[in-house]
C-alpha positions in Angstrom: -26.5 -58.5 42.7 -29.4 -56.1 42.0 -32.0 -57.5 40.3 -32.1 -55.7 36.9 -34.5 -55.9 34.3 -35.2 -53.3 31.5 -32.8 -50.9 29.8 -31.1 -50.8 32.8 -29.4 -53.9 31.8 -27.6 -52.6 29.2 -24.0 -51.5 29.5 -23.2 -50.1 26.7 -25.1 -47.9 23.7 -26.5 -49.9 21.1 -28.2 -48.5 17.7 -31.2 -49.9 18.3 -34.3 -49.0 20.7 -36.1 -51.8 22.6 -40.1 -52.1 21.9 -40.4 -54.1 24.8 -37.7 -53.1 27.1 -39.0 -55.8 29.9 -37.5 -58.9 27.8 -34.2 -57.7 29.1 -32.9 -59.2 32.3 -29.8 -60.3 34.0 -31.3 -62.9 36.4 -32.6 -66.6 36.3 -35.9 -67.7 35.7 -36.6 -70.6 38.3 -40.0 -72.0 39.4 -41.4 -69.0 37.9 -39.5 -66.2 39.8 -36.9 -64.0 38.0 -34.1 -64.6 41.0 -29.9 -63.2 41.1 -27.7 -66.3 42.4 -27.3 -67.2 45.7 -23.9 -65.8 45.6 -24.8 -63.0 43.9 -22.2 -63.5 41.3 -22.5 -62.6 38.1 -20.8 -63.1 34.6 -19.8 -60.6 31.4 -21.3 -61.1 28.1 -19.2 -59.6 25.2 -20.5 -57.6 21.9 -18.4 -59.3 19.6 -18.5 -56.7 17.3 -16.1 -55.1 19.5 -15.3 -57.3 22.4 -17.5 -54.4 25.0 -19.1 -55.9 27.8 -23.0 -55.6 27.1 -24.2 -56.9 30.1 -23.6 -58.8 33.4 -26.3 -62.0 34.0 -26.3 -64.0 37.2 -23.8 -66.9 37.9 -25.9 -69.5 39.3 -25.1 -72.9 41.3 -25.2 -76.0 41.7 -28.1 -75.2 44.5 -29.8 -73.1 41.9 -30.1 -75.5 39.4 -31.5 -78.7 42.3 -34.2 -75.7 42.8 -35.0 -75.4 39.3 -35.1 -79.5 38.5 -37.4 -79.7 41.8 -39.4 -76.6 40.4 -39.8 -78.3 36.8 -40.8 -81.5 38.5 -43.8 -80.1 40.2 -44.3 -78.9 37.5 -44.6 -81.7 35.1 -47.0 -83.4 37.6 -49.7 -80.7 36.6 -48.7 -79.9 33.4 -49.1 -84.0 32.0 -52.8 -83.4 33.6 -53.5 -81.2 30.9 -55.5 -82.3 27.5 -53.3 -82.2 24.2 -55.8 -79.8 23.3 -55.3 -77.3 25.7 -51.3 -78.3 25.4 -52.0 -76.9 21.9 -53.6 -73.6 22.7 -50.7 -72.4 25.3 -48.5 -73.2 22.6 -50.2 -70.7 20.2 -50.5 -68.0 22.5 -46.8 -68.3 23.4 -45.6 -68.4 19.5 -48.3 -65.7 19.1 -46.0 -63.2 22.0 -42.8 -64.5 20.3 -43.8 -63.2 16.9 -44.5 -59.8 17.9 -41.4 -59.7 19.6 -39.7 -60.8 16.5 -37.7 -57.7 16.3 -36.4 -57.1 19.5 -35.5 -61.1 19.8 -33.6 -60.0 16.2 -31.5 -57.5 18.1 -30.6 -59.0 21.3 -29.6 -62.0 18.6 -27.1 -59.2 17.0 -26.4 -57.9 20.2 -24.9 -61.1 21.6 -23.5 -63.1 18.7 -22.7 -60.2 15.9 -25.2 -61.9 13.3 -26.1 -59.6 10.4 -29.5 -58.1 11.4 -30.5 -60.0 8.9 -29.6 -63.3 9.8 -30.9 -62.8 13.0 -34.3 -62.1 11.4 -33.8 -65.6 9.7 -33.1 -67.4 13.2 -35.8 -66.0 15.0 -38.5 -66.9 12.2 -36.8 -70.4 11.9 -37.3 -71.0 15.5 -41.1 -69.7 15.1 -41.3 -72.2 12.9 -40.7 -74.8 15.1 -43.0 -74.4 17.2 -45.8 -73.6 14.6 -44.6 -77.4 13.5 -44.8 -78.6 16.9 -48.7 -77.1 17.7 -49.5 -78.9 15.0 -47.8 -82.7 16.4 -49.1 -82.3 19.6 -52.5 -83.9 19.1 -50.8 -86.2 16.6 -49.1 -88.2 19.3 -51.3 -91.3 18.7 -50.9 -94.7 20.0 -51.6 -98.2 19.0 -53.9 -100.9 19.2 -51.6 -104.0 18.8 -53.4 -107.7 17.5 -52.6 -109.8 20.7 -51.3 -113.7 20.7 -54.0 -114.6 23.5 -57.1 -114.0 22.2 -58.1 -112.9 25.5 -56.1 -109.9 25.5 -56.5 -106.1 24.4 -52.9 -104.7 24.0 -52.6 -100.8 23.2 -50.4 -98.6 23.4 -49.6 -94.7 24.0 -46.8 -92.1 24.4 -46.5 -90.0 27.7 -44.3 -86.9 28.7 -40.6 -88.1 30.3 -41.3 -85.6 33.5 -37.9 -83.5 33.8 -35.6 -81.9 30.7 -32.7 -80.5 30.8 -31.4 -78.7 27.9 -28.1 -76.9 27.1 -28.3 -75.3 24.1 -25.5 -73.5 21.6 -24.0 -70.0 20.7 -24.6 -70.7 17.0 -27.7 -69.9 16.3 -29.4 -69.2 19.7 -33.2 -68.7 19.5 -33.6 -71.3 17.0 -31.9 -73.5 18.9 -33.9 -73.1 22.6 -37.5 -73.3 20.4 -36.0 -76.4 18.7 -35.4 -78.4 21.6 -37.9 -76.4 24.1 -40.9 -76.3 21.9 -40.8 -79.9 21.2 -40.5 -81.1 25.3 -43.3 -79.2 26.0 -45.0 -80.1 23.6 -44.9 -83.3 24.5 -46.1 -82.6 28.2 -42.3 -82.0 29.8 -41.1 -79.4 32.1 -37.7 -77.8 31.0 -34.4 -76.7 32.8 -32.5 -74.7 29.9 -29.1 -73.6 30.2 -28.4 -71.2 27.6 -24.6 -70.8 26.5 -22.6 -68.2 28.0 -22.3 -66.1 24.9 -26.0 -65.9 24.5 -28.0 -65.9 27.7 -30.3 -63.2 27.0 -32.2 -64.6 23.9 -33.3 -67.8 26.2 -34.2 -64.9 29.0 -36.2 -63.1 26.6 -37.9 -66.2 25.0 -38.9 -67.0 29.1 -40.0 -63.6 29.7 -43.0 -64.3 26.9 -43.3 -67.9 28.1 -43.8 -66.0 31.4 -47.3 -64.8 29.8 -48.3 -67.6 28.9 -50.8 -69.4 31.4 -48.0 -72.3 31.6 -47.6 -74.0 35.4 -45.2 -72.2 37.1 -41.7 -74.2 36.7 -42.5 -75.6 33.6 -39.4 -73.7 32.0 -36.8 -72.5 34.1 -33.6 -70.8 32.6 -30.6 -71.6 34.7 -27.4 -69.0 33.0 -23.7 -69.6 33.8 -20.5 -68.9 32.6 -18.0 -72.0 31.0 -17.0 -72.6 34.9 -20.0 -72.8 36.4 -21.7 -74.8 33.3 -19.3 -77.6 34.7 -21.4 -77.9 37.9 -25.1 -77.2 36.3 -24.3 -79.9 34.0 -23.2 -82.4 36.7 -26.3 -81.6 38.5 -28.5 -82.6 35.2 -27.0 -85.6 34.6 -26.7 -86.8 38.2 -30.3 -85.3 39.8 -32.6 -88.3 39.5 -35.6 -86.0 38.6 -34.0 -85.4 35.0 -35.3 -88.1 32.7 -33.6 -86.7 29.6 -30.2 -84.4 28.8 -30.9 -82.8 25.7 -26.8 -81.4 24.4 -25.9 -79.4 21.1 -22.6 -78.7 21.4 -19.1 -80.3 21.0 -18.4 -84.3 20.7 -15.9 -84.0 23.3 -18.3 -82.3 25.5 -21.5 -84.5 24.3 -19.8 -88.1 24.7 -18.9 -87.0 28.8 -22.3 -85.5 29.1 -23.9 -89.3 27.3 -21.8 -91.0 29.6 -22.3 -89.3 33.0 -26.2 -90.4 32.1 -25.6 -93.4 31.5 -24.7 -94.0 35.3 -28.4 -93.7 35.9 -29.7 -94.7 32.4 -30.8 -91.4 31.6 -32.2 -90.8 28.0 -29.7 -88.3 26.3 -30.3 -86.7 22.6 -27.1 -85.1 21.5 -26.1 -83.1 18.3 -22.5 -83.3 18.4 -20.0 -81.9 15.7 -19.7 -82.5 12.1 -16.9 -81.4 9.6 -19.3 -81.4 6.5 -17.7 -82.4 2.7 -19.7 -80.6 -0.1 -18.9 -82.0 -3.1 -19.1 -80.6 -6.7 -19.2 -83.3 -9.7 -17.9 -82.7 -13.3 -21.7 -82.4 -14.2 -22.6 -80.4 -11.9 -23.9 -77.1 -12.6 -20.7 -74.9 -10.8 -22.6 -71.6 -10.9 -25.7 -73.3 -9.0 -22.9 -75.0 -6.5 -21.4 -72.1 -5.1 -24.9 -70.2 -4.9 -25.4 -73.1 -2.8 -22.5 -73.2 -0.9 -22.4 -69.3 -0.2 -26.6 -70.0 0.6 -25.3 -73.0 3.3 -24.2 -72.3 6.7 -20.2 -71.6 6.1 -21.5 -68.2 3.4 -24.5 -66.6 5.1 -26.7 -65.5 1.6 -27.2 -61.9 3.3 -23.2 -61.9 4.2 -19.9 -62.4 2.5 -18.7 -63.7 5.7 -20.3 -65.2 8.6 -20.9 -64.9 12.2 -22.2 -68.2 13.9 -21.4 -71.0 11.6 -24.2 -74.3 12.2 -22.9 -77.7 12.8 -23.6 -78.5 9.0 -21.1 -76.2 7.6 -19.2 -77.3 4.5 -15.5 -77.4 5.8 -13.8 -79.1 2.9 -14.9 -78.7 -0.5 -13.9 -81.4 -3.1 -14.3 -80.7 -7.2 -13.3 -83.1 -9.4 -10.3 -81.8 -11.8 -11.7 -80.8 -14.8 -14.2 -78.0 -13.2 -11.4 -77.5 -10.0 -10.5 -73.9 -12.0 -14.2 -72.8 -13.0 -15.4 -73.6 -9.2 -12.2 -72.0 -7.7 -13.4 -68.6 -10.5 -17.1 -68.8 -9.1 -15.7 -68.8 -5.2 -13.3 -65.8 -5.6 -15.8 -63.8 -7.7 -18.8 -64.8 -4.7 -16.4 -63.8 -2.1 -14.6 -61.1 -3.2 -16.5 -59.6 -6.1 -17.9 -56.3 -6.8 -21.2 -57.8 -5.1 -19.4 -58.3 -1.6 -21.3 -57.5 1.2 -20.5 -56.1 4.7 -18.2 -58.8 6.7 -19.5 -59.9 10.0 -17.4 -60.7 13.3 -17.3 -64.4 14.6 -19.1 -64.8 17.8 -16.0 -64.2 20.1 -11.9 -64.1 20.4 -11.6 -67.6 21.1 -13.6 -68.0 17.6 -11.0 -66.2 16.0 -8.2 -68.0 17.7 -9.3 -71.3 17.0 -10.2 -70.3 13.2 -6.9 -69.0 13.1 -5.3 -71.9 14.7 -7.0 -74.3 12.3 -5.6 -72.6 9.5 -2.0 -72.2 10.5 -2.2 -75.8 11.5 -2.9 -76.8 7.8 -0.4 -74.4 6.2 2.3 -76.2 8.6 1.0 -79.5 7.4 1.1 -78.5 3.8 -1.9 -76.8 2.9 -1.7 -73.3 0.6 -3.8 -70.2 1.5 -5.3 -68.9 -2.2 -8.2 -66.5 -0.7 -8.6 -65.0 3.2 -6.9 -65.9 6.0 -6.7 -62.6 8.0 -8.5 -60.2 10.5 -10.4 -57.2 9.0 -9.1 -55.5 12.1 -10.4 -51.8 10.8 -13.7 -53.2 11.2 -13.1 -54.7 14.6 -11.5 -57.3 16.4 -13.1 -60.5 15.4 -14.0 -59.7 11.6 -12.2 -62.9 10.3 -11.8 -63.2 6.6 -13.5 -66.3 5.1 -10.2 -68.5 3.8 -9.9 -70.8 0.9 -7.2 -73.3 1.1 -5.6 -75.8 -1.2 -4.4 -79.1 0.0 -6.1 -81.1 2.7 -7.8 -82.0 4.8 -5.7 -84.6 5.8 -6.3 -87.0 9.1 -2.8 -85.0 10.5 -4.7 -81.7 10.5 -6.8 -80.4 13.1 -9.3 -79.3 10.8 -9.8 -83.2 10.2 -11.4 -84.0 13.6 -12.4 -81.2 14.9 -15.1 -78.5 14.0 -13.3 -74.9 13.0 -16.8 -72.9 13.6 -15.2 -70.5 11.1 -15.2 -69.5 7.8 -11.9 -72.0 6.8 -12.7 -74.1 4.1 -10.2 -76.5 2.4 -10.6 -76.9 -1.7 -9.4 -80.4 -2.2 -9.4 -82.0 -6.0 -10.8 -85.5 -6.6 -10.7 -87.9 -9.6 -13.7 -90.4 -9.1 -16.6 -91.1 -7.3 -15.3 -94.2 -5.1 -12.5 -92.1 -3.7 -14.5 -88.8 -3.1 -16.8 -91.4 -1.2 -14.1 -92.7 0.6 -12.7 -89.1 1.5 -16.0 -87.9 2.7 -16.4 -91.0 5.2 -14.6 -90.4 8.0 -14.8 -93.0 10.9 -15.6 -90.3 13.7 -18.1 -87.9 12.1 -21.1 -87.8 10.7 -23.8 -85.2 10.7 -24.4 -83.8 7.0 -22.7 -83.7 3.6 -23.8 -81.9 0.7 -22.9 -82.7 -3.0 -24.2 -81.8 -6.2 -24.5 -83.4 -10.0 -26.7 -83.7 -12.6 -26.6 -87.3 -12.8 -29.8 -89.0 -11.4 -28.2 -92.1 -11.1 -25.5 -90.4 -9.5 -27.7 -88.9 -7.4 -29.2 -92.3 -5.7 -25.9 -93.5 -5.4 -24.0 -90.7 -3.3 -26.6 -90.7 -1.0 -27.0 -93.6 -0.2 -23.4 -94.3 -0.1 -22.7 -91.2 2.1 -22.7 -91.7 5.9 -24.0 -89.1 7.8 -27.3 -88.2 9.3 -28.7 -85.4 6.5 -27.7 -85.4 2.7 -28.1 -81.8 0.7 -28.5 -83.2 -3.4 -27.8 -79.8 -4.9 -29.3 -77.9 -1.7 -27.0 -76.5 0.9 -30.1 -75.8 3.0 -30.8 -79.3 5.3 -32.9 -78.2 8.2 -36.4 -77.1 8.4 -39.0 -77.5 11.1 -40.5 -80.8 9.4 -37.8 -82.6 9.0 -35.4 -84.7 11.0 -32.4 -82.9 12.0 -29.6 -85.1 13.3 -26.6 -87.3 12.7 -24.3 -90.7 13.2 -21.3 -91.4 14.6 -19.6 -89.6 16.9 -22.3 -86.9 15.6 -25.1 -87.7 17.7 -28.0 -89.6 19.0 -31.5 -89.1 18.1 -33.5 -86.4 15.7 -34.2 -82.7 16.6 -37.6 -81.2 14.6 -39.7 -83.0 12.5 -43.0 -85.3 14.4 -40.0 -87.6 15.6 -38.1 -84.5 17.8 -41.7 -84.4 20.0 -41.7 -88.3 19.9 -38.0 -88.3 21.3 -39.2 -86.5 24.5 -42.2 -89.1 25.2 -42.3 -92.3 26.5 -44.6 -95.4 25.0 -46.6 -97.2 27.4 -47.9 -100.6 26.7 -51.1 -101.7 28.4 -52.9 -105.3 28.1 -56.6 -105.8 29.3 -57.9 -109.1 29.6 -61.2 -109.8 28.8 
């Protein structure tokens, strides 16, 4: 493969001229070299706006990825060397290069996933925010002094980078998602081997190419790009290369409880945010107007888009009203959706969205369920413009929808009559990430969230995440917090050490 970089990348003619052309290029980053695979195999990456090939990045391998972990390890043995301090100042100059950047990271965003321009604006300055969060925690990663039994002894304590972290991070909401989880290991004085999913590779290459600048150690992040094939070997290699001391997954359960337990062979510490199929749940008191501005401002309606692209994790896939306000709610959802103030549609991230959105649905109309709004393909805007669909009845455990994620815009409308059975519908056994429900009732307030299991609670909110707080769920959703001071603290280790006198 030739190594490209620049404009050259590009395939295809996009409405939209680069600022700084270099952040484009179709190889890995490893040990601080921009290098094609071995092979010199490469793999597509789709416009989903209308399935086009956009451009071709390099299909690495298994030996690709040992030379990255062995890269970040050496690394990590000079990068832990350095103060917090000065851990704090590279940080800053590399969010300071990402900022000015923020609009060309906004439009290889659009370019890859199909978000509104828009949204993509929103991703990019919610990933900025992490790490503006995470400069900030870095020289707040204090230890103890502990009162010790034999008054002979000193115990204290303090937290130390893991070494090695591999990261695979999502489609959904890709630069966000790499600063989440890479701004808070290195913070914490880790070297990172990120594998960026196969629909969005160029964001994490762009994000590297300003990390690049930065006065970093060379190999402390390396960007290892496949496609779904070879992600089957790179993440065999992370879980199974002794130099990893931490798998970092956002993706699907499935995929999440093999990854936890291939780690587990060598006790490896994993953080994984799995799937959730989030209730959002309107009360009789509830203020309905407020409820679907919140539900159209959560991650199932994008608040710039009638329909959405890349759904989060969080999204509200059944939504349960209790009778009485079932026919104002169901009013409020059809005039948001398809009212006079509907704005332009935008594609799901690929085909195989489509198809399992579509597959989701016709499962539920088989198993009962009623379409009242959506539930086709806008195909004279393009291929993968998918509708956003209401349905009535459901979700019930025989449907798909039920335990798996649809990633689409498929939402089920399902009546309720009181509290201790909404409760009990909203608990499933396998998931638990977020739920969302809104009242006016403080009492009622208290009591729904602390009765609700899952990770993250929305009390007349559909927005949950933000760089300060703890972003994460139970279950079969996950294991540890992303964000917040605990995502750094997740990537550390404590170290206990006595002195006697």
């Amino acid at each position: 493969m030739s190594s490209m970089s620049g404009l050259n990348v590009l395939l295809k003619r996009i409405p939209y001229k680069f600022k700084t052309p270099f952040l484009l290029d179709s190889r890995a980053f490893i040990g601080g070299r921009w290098t094609p695979a071995a092979s010199g195999a490469t793999f597509p990456v789709y416009d989903p706006e209308d399935n086009q090939v956009a451009y071709k990045i390099a299909n690495v391998s298994r030996v690709e990825v040992k030379t990255a972990i062995g890269a970040a390890q050496t690394a990590s043995r000079q990068y832990k060397q350095l103060t917090h301090r000065n851990r704090k100042i590279l940080l800053r100059e590399w969010t300071k290069l990402i900022k000015r950047s923020r609009d060309d990271l906004a439009a290889i965003c659009t370019l890859e996933l199909g978000k509104p321009i828009t949204e993509s604006y929103t991703t990019v300055d919610y990933g900025i925010s992490f790490l503006e969060w995470f400069e900030g925690e870095i020289e707040r990663l204090y230890g103890e002094t502990i009162p010790a039994a034999r008054g002979s002894n000193r115990i204290m304590t303090y937290r130390e980078p893991q070494g090695v972290v591999a990261a695979v991070t999502p489609w959904n909401s890709p630069v966000a998602m790499i600063l989440r989880k890479v701004g808070a290991a290195i913070s914490a004085g880790n070297a990172v081997v990120l594998k960026p999913a196969p629909e969005t590779p160029m964001c994490a290459i762009a994000i590297a190419k300003l990390f690049e600048q930065v006065d970093y150690p060379e190999g402390t992040l390396n960007i290892v790009t496949g496609d779904a094939a070879a992600s089957v070997d790179i993440g065999d290699e992370m879980c199974h290369n002794p130099a990893v001391r931490h798998l970092s997954f956002t993706g699907s359960t499935s995929v999440g409880k093999f990854l936890n337990a291939e780690c587990a062979k060598h006790l490896k510490k994993t953080s994984m945010e799995l799937g959730g199929n989030a209730p959002f749940i309107v009360f009789e008191d509830a203020n309905i107007q407020k409820a679907v501005s919140s539900l159209a401002n959560s991650d199932l309606l994008d608040k710039h888009a009638c329909a959405l692209t890349a759904l989060l994790s969080t999204i509200p896939s059944s939504t349960s009203s209790q009778r009485d306000s079932r026919k104002q709610l169901m009013a409020f959802l059809n005039t948001g959706l398809y009212g006079t103030r509907m704005l332009i549609l935008a594609p799901l991230y690929s085909s195989r969205g489509v198809e399992k959105a579509k597959a989701h649905q016709e499962d539920a109309v088989s198993k009962g369920a009623k379409i009242i709004s959506g539930g086709f393909i806008k195909e004279d805007l393009g291929p993968n413009f998918y509708v956003p669909t209401i349905l009535t009845g459901g979700p019930s455990q025989e449907m798909r929808s039920w335990t798996q994620e649809t990633f689409g815009p498929v939402m089920h409308l399902t009546p309720f009559e009181t509290e201790e059975e909404v409760i009990k519908l909203a608990n499933t056994e396998e998931s638990g990430l977020a739920s969302y429900f809104y009242t006016e009732d403080i009492s009622r307030v208290w009591r729904v969230s602390e009765a609700l299991e899952t990770g993250m609670v929305g009390v007349r909110t559909g927005l949950v995440s933000a760089c300060e707080q703890p972003f994460g769920g139970i279950k079969e959703s996950g294991i540890g917090r992303e964000g917040s001071k605990f995502g750094v603290e997740d990537y550390t280790n404590i170290k206990s050490i006595t002195v006697g006198l």
